[in-house]
N, C-alpha and C positions, 0 to 999 in steps of 0.2 A: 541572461536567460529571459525570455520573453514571457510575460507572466499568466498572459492569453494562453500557451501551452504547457501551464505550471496549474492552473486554476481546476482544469478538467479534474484531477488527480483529486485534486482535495475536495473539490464538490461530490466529487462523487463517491470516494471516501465518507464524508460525512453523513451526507444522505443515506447509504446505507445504513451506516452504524445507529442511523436515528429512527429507521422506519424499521429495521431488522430487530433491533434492540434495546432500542428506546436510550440509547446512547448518547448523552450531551455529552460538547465537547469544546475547548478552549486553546487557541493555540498557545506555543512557543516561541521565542524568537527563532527565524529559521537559519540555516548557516550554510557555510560550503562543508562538506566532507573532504578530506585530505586522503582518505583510505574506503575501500570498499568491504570493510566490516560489518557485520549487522548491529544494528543497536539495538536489537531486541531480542526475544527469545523464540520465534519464529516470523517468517516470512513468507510472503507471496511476491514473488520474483516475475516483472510482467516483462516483455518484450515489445518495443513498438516498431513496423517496420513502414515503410511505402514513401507519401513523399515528404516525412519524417524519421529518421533512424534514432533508436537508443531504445533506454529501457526505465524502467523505474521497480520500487519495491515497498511495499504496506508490510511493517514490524511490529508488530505487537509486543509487549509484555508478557510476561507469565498470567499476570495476575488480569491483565489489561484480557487477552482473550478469553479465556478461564471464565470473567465474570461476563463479558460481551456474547460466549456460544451459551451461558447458562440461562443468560435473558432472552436470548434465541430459541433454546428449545425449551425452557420453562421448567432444569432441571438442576440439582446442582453438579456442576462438572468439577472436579479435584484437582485433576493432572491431565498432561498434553496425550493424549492419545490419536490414535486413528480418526475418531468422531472430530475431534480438535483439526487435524488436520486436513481434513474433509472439508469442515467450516471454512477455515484460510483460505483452500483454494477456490470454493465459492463463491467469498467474500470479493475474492482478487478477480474470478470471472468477472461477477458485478459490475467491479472498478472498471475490468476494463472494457464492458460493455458500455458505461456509461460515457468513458472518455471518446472511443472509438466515435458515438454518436458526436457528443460535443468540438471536437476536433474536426469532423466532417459540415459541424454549422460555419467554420473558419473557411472552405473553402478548402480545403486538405484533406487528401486520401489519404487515411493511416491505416491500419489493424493495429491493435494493439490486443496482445495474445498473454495468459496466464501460462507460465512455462514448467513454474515448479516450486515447490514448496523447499524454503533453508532454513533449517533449523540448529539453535546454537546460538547465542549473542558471542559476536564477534566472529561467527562462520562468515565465510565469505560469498559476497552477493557478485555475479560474474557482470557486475555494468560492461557495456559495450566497451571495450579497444578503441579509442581515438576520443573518447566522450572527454572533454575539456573542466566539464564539473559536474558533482550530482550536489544537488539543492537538497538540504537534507528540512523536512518539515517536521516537527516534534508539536504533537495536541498531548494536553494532559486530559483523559476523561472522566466520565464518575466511576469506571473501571479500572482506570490506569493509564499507564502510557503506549501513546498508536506513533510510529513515525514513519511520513511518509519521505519515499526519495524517487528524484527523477533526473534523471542525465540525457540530456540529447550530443549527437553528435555534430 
């Protein structure tokens, strides 16, 4: 997997997390996924279509979101709720407003679209049908743990 179309995902992942929330963050070795589980306890589920096909998805923690929307909106958040969820998927717009930019410096028309919030560790993330592998990225932060994944086809 080309790492020029792996990078978008995590910059702009981070960059959020750091101007949103003042979120430092450190990766993990990254690996291939064998299974389209989540590894987290919710999800933002993106699609990217044009003259790139797949998908990718940004996994949070319990604990990892929880403290990331609390430094967000400067309150303490407890448990997953609707405001929780709301975060995620804005979070995930972000992401993939940032990539769709960055991908388009490459030379490539993509969209890349936020499709829907999964929730659940080990719910399933619907990666694209023919996708060969999803690159799974694990950051440990001062929150918790964020994992990003990305599959092209």
């Amino acid at each position: 997997m080309d790492a020029t179309l792996v990078n978008p995902f995590v910059e702009g992942t981070l960059h959020i997390l750091d101007t949103t929330a003042f979120v430092k963050v450190k990766p993990d070795p990254p690996f291939l996924k064998t299974d389209r589980k989540a590894l987290g306890d919710i999800t933002g589920y993106l699609e990217i279509s044009g003259d790139l096909t797949g998908s990718a998805a940004v996994s949070f923690s319990e604990k990892s979101i929880l403290g990331i929307v609390s430094a967000m909106f400067g309150e303490d958040m407890t448990e997953i709720n609707d405001e929780i969820k709301d975060a995620v998927g804005e979070i995930s717009n972000m992401v993939a407003g940032h990539v769709t930019t960055k991908i388009a410096e490459l030379s490539k028309k993509v969209k890349v679209k936020f499709k829907e919030i999964i929730q659940g560790q080990g719910a399933s993330i619907p990666h694209m049908e023919g996708s060969k592998y999803i690159l799974a990225l694990p950051f440990r932060t001062t929150k918790g743990k964020v994992i990003i994944e990305v599959s092209y086809i």
